[in-house]
C-alpha positions as CSV (number, residue, x, y, z in Angstrom):
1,X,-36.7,9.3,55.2
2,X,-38.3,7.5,51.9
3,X,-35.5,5.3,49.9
4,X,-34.3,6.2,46.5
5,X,-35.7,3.7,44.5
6,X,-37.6,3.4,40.9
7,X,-40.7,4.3,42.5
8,X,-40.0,7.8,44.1
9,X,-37.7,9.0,41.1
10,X,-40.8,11.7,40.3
11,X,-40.2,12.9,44.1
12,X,-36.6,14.3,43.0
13,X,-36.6,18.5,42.7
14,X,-37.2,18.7,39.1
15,X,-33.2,20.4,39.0
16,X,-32.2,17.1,39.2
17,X,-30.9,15.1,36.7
18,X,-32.2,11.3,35.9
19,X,-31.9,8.9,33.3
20,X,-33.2,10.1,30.1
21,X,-34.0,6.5,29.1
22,X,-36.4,4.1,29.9
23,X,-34.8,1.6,32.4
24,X,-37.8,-0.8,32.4
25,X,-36.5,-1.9,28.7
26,X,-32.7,-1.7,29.3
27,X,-31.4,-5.2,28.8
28,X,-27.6,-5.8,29.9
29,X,-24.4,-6.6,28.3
30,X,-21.8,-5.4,30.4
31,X,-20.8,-7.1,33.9
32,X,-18.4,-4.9,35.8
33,X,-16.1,-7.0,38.3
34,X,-15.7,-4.9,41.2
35,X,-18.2,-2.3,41.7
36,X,-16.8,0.5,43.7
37,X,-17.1,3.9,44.1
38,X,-14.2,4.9,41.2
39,X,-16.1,2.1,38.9
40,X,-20.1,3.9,39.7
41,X,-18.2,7.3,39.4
42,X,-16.4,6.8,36.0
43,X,-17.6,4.2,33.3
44,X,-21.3,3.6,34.7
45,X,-21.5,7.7,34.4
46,X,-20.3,7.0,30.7
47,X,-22.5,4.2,29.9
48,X,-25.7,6.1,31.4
49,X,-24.7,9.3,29.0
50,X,-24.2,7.2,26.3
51,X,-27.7,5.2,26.8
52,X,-29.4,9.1,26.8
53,X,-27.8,9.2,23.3
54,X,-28.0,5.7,21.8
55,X,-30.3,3.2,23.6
56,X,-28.9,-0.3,23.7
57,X,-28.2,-3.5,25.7
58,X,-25.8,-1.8,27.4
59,X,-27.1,-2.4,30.9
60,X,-24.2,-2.9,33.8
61,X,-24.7,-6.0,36.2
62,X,-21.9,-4.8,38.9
63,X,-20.3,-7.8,40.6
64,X,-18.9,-7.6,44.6
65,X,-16.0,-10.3,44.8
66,X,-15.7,-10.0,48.7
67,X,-18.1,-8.3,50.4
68,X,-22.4,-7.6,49.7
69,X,-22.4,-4.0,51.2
70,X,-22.8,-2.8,47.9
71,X,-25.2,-5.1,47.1
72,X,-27.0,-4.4,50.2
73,X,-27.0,-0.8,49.6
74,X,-28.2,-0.6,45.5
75,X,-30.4,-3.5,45.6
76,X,-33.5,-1.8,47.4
77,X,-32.8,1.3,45.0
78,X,-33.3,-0.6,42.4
79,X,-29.5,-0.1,41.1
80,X,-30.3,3.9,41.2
81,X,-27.7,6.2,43.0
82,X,-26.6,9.5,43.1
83,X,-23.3,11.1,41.6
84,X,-22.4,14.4,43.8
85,X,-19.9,16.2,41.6
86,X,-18.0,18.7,43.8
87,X,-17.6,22.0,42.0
88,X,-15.6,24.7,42.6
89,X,-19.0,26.7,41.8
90,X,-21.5,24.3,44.0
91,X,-22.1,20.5,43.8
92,X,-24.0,19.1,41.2
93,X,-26.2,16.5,41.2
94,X,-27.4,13.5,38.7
95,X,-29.1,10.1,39.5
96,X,-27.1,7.4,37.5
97,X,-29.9,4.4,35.7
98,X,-27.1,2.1,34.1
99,X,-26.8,-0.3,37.2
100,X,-29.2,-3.3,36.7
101,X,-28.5,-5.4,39.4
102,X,-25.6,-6.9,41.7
103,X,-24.2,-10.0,42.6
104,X,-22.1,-11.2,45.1
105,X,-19.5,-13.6,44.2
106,X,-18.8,-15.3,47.4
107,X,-22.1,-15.4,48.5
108,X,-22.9,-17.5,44.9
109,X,-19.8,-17.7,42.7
110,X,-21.2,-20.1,40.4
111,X,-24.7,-17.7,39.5
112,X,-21.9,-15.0,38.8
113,X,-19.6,-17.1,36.4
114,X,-23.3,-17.8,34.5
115,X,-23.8,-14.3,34.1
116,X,-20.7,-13.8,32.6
117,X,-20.9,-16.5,30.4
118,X,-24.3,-15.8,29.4
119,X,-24.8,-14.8,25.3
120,X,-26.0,-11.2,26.4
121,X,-22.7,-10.4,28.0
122,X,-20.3,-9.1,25.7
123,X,-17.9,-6.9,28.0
124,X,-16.6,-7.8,31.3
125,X,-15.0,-5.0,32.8
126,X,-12.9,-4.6,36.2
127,X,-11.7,-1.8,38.3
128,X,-10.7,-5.1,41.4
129,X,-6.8,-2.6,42.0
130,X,-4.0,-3.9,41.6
131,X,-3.7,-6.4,44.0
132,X,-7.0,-7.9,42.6
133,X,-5.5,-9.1,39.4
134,X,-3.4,-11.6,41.7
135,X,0.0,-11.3,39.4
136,X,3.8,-9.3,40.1
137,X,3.9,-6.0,39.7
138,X,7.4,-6.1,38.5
139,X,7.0,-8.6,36.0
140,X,3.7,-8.5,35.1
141,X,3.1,-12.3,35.3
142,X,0.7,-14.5,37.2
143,X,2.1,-15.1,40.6
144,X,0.9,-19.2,40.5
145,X,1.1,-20.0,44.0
146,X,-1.3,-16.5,45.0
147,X,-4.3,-18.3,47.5
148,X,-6.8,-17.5,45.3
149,X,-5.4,-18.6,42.1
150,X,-4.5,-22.2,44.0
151,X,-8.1,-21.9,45.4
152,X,-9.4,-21.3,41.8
153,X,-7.8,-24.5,40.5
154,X,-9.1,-26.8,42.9
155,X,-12.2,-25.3,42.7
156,X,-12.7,-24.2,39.2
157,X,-16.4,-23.7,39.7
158,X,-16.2,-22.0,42.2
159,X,-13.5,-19.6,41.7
160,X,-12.8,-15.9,43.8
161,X,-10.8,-14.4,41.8
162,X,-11.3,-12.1,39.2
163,X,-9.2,-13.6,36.9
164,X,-10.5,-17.4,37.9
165,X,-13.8,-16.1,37.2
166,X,-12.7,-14.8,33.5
167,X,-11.3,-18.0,32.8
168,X,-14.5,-20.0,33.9
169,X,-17.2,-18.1,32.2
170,X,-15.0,-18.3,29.2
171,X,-14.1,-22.0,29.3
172,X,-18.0,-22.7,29.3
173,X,-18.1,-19.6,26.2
174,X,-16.3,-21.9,24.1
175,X,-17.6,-25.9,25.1
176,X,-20.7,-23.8,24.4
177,X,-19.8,-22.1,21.1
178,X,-20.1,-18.5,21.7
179,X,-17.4,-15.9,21.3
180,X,-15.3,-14.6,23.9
181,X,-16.6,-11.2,25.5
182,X,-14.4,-8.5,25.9
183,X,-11.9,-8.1,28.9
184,X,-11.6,-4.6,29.7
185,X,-9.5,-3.6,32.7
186,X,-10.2,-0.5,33.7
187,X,-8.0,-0.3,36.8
188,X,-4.7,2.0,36.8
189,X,-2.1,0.1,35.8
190,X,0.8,0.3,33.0
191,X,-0.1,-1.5,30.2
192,X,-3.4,-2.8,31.3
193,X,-4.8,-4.6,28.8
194,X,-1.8,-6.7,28.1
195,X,-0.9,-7.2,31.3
196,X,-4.8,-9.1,31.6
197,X,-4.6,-10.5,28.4
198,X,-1.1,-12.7,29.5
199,X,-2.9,-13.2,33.2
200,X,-6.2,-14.4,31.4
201,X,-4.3,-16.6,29.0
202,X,-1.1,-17.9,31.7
203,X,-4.4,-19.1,34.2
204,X,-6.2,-21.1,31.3
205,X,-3.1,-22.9,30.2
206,X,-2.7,-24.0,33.9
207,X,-6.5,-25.7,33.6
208,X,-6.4,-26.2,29.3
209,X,-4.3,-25.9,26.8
210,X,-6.8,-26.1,24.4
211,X,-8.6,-23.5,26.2
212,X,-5.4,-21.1,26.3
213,X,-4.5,-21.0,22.4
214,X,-8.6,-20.1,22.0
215,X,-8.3,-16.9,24.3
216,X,-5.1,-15.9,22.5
217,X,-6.6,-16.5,19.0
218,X,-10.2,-14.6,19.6
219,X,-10.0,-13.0,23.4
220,X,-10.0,-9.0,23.3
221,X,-8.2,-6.9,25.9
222,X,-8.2,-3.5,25.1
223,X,-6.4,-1.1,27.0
224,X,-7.5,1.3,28.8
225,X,-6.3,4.9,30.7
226,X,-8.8,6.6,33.6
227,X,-9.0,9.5,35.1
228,X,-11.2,10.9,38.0
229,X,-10.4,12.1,41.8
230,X,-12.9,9.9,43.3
231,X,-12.9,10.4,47.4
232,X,-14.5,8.1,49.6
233,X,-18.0,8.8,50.5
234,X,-18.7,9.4,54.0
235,X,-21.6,9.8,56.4
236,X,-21.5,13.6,55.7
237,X,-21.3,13.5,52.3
238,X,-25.0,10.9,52.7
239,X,-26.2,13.5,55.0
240,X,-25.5,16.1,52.4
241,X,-27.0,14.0,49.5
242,X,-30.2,13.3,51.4
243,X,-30.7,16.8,52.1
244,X,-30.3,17.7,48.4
245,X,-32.6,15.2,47.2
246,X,-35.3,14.6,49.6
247,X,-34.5,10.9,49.7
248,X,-32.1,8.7,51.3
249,X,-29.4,7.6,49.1
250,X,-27.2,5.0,50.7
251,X,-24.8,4.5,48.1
252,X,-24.0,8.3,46.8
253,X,-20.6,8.0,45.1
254,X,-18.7,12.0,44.9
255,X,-16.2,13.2,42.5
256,X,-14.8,15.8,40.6
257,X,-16.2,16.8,37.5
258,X,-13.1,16.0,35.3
259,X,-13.1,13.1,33.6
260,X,-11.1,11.0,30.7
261,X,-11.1,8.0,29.6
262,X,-8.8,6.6,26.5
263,X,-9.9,3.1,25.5
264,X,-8.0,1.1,22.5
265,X,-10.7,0.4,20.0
266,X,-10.4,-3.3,19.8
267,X,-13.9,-5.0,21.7
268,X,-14.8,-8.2,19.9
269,X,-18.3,-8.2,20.2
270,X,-19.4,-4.2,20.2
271,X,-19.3,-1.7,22.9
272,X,-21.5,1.6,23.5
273,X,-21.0,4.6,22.1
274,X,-18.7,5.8,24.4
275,X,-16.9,8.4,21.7
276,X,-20.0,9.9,21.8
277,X,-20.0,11.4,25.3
278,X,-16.2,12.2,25.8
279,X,-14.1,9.5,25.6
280,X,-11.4,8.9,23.4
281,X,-11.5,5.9,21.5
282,X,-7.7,5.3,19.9
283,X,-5.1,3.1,18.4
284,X,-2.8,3.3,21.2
285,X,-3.0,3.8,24.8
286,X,0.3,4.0,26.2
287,X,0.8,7.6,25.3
288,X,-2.0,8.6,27.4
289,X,-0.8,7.2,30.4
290,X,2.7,8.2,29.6
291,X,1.3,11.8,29.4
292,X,-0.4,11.3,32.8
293,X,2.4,9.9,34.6
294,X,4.2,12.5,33.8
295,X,2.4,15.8,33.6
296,X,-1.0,14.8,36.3
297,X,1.7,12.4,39.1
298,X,5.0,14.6,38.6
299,X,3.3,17.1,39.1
300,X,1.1,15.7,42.0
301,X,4.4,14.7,43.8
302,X,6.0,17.6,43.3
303,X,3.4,20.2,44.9
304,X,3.0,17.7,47.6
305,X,6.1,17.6,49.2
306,X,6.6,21.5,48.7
307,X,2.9,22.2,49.8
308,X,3.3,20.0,53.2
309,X,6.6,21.1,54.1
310,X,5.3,25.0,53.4
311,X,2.2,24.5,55.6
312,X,-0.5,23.2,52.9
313,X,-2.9,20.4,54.2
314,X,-4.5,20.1,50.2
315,X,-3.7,20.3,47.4
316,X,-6.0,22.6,46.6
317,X,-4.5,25.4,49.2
318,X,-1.0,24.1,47.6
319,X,-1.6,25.1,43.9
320,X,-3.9,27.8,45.0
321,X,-0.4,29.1,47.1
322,X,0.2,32.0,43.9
323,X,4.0,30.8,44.4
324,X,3.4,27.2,44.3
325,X,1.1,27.6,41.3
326,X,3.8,29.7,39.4
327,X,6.6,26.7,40.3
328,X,4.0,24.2,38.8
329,X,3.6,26.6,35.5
330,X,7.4,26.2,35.3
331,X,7.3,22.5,36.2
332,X,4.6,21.4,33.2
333,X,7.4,23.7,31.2
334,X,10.2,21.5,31.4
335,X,8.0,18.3,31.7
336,X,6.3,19.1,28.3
337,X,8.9,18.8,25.9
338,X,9.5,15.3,27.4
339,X,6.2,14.3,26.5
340,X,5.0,13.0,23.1
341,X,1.6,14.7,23.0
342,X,-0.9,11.9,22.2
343,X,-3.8,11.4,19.6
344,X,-5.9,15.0,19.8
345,X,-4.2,16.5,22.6
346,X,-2.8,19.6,23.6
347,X,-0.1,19.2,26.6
348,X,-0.3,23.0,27.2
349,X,-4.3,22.8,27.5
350,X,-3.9,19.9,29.4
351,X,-2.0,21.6,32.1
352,X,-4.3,24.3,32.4
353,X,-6.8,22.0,33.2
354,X,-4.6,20.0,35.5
355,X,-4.1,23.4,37.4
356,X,-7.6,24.2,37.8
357,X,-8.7,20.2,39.1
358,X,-5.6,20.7,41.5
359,X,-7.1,24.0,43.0
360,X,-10.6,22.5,43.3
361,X,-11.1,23.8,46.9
362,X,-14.3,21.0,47.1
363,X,-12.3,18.1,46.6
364,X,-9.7,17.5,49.3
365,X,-6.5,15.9,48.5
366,X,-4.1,15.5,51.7
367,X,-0.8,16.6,50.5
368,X,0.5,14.0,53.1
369,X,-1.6,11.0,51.7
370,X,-0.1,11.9,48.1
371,X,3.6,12.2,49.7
372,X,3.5,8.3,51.0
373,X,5.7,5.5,49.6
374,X,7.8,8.0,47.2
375,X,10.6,5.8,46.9
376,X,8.0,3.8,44.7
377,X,6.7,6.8,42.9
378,X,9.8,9.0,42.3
379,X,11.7,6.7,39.7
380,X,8.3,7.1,37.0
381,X,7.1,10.8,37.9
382,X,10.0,12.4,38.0
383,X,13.4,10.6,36.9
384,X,12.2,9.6,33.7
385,X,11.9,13.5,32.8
386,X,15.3,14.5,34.1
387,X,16.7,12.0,32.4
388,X,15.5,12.9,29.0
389,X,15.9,16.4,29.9
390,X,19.5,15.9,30.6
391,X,20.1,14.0,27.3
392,X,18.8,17.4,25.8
393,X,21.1,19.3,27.7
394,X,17.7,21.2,28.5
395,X,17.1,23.0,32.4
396,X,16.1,20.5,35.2
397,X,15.7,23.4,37.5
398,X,11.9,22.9,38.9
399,X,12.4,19.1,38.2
400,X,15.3,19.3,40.4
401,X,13.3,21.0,42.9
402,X,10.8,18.5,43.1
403,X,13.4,15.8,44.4
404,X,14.8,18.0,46.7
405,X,11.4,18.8,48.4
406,X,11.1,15.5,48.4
407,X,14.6,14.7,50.4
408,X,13.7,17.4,52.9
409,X,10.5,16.1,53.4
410,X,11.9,12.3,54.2
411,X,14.5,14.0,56.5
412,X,11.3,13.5,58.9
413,X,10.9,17.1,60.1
414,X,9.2,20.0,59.0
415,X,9.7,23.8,58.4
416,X,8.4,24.7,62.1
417,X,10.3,21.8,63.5
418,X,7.2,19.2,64.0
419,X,8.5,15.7,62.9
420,X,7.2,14.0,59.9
421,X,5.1,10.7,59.5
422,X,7.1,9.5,56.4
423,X,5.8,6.3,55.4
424,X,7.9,4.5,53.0
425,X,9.2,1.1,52.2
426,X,12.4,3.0,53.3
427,X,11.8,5.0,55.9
428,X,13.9,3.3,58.2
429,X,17.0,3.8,55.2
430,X,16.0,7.7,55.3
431,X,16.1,7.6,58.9
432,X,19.5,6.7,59.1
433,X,20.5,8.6,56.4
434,X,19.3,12.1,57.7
435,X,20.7,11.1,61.6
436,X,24.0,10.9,59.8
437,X,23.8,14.1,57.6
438,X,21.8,16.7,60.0
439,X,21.1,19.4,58.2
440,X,24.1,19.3,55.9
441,X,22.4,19.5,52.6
442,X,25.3,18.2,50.7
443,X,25.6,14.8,52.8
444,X,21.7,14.3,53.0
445,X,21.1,14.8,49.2
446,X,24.9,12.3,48.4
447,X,23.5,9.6,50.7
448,X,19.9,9.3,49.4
449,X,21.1,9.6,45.6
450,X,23.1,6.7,46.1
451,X,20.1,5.0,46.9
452,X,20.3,2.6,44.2
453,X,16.9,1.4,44.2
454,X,15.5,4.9,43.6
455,X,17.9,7.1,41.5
456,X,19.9,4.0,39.5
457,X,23.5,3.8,38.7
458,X,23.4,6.4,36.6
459,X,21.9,9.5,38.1
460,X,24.3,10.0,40.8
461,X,27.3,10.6,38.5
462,X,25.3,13.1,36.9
463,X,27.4,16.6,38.2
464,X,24.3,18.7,36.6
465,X,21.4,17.0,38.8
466,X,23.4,16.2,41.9
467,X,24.5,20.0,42.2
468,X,21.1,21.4,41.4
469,X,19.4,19.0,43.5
470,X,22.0,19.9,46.5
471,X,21.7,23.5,45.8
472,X,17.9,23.6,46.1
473,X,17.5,21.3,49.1
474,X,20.1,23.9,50.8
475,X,17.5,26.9,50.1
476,X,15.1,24.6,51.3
477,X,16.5,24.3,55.1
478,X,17.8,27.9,54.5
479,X,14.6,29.8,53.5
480,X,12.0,27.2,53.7
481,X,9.7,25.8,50.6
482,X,7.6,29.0,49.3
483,X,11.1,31.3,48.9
484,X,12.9,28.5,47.3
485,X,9.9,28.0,44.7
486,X,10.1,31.8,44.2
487,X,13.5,32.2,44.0
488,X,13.5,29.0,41.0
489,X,10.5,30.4,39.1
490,X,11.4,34.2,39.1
């Protein structure tokens, strides 16, 4: 089958959506560090609408820091790929123009660090996960005996990380005289931005003090908060893609067609007109991921331990479960009032619309991928809430439900008696735990509240959540998941 490329655009079905822009002219300025699917899915979608509507040098160079399959796939198609957006009403289709080229950093680190030094580029942005930005998690700091940051000081032109590539480009920025570009994380983590800025600026004063003080004194590192369920791609979903177009695609990214993106207005050296085409540019991120924690993972958490241990593989059949979609109704009820609504939002509105991308039956969300490592996940989605809740002396009934689901779900075995593949940090702890208790709700839900690492010192002398969590994890063995939801959202 004929390649998508530049030349066979005018093949496409003329339904099909394709840059309204002409890509021979576009010039770049922005070179994304770690172009995956999430990155092609979410700000290159932005950046090609907002090229429709103001042409500029805005063209994306992508950058692979370990491997060229991506290369190797967009390179003969001319940086051209397709966005399948799974609807509930049918997919839809669109040809994204805003990748120019990509490099492979590896393969040539030092033709990478030119391009981001180069005049031209004035934002660098990353989506590299968590693990890429080569700090602690707990702390936030640069973790100075990582591999690659040792690697990137002994070989400081040649570095492989994405924050010893930073540092490079903009040590030759300033012997040369230009301004810094603009660092713009765009990977989910708390406090992004400032967590880069203080990597950025801790690796620099390792090489150059000098070099240090000048990032902290021009450098820009606007925070950011993203959303988009991005699944991977797989060979069906090419199949499906080249049968839609009439051309083989080999990079197709899928996704929902939700989106948001909340960006801190603070880019040194300008930025496209992303307001323009739905994003929110604002004075302060952290309420936006606040707000998501919250309201999007609570939530998330919540319906996924009820949904699996009811039966649910998705969840889409989850929240589509009429019972389990009432119990979330009542969950965003108590949640809300514990969350400062940010700049132009409505919380209400935005549960609605969290509701419908949940019950997306095109997108398929395993309500046992979403129920790993909760341990990790429990203390921010849901414990935060309760505890302001209980400071209010307001209900913690559906909240309190959620934990509980979760506890009978780490007990290792279902509703029909089929054990559970918990995987956790401390599985082996909730092991024990439950071979102790049985199915004596009181003992299971005492020993895992005193879990310490999870629930704090405080939580377990609080009478009003131990009692309600106890009670509903008894109606949980009792009566199973859905009449337990029912019963707490009547």
């Amino acid at each position: 089958m004929t390649r998508l490329s530049s030349q066979t655009l005018g093949r496409l079905p003329a339904s099909i959506r394709r840059p309204a822009y002409d890509r021979a002219a576009l010039q770049p300025g922005i070179v994304h560090l770690g172009l995956g699917a999430f990155a092609r899915a979410h700000l290159c979608e932005y950046t090609d609408d907002a090229l429709e509507r103001d042409f500029g040098a805005w063209g994306i160079v992508g950058a692979s820091l370990q491997r060229p399959d991506q290369r190797d796939r967009l390179k003969p198609q001319d940086g051209l790929y397709c966005f399948l957006k799974r609807a509930p009403e049918g997919p839809q289709l669109r040809i994204i123009g805003s990748v120019l080229d990509v490099l492979v950093a590896p393969e040539d680190p030092a033709a990478l660090v030119t391009r981001l030094a180069a005049a031209e580029t004035r934002i660098v942005s990353l989506t590299v996960t968590e693990k890429g930005y080569c700090h602690d998690p707990a702390t936030g700091r640069l973790k100075d005996d990582h591999p690659d940051i040792l690697h990137d000081l002994e070989h400081p032109d040649a570095p492989r990380s994405a924050i010893g590539l930073i540092v490079a480009a903009l040590r030759i920025r300033k012997r040369e005289g230009l301004a810094p570009f603009t660092a713009l994380s765009c990977d989910n983590l708390p406090h992004n931005g400032m967590v880069l800025h203080g990597l950025v600026r801790d690796f620099a004063a390792l090489r150059d003090d000098a070099l240090s003080q000048w990032i902290e004194a021009n450098g820009a590192f606007p925070a950011t908060m993203v959303d988009r369920i991005v699944p991977a791609t797989t060979e069906a979903d090419i199949a499906e893609v080249a049968g839609l177009l009439g051309l083989k695609d080999a990079a197709p990214v899928i996704g929902e067609p939700f989106r948001q993106w909340a960006i801190e207005d603070a880019f040194a050296l300008g930025r496209p007109k992303w307001e323009d085409v739905g994003a929110q540019m604002v004075s302060e991120v952290a309420p936006f991921e606040f707000m998501k924690l919250r309201m999007l993972n609570g939530a998330h958490s919540s319906l996924a331990y009820l949904g699996y241990l009811a039966g649910h593989e998705t969840v889409a059949q989850a929240s589509g479960d009429p019972i389990l979609a009432r119990f979330l109704q009542g969950l965003w009820g108590e949640i809300i009032p514990a969350v400062p609504a940010p700049q132009g939002v409505d919380l209400k509105a935005y549960a609605g619309d969290l509701l419908s991308r949940f019950q997306n039956p095109a997108i398929k969300h395993r309500t046992w991928q979403i129920a790993m490592d909760g341990s990790q996940k429990l203390p921010q989605r849901l414990l935060g809430t309760i505890r302001d809740r209980l400071k209010a002396g307001a209900s913690i009934d559906h909240l309190a439900l959620g934990v509980a689901a979760w506890m009978a779900y780490v007990a290792g075995t279902d509703e029909a008696g089929a054990p559970i593949d918990v995987r956790d940090p401390l599985a082996t702890e909730f092991a024990r735990i439950s071979a102790a208790a049985g199915r004596d709700a009181g003992a299971l839900s005492q020993g895992l509240i005193g879990i310490e690492a999870i629930f704090g010192a405080d939580l377990p002398h609080q009478a009003t959540f131990t009692q309600a969590v106890a009670r509903h994890l008894e109606s949980l063995f009792a009566k199973g998941a859905k009449a337990t939801a029912e019963a707490v959202s009547a």
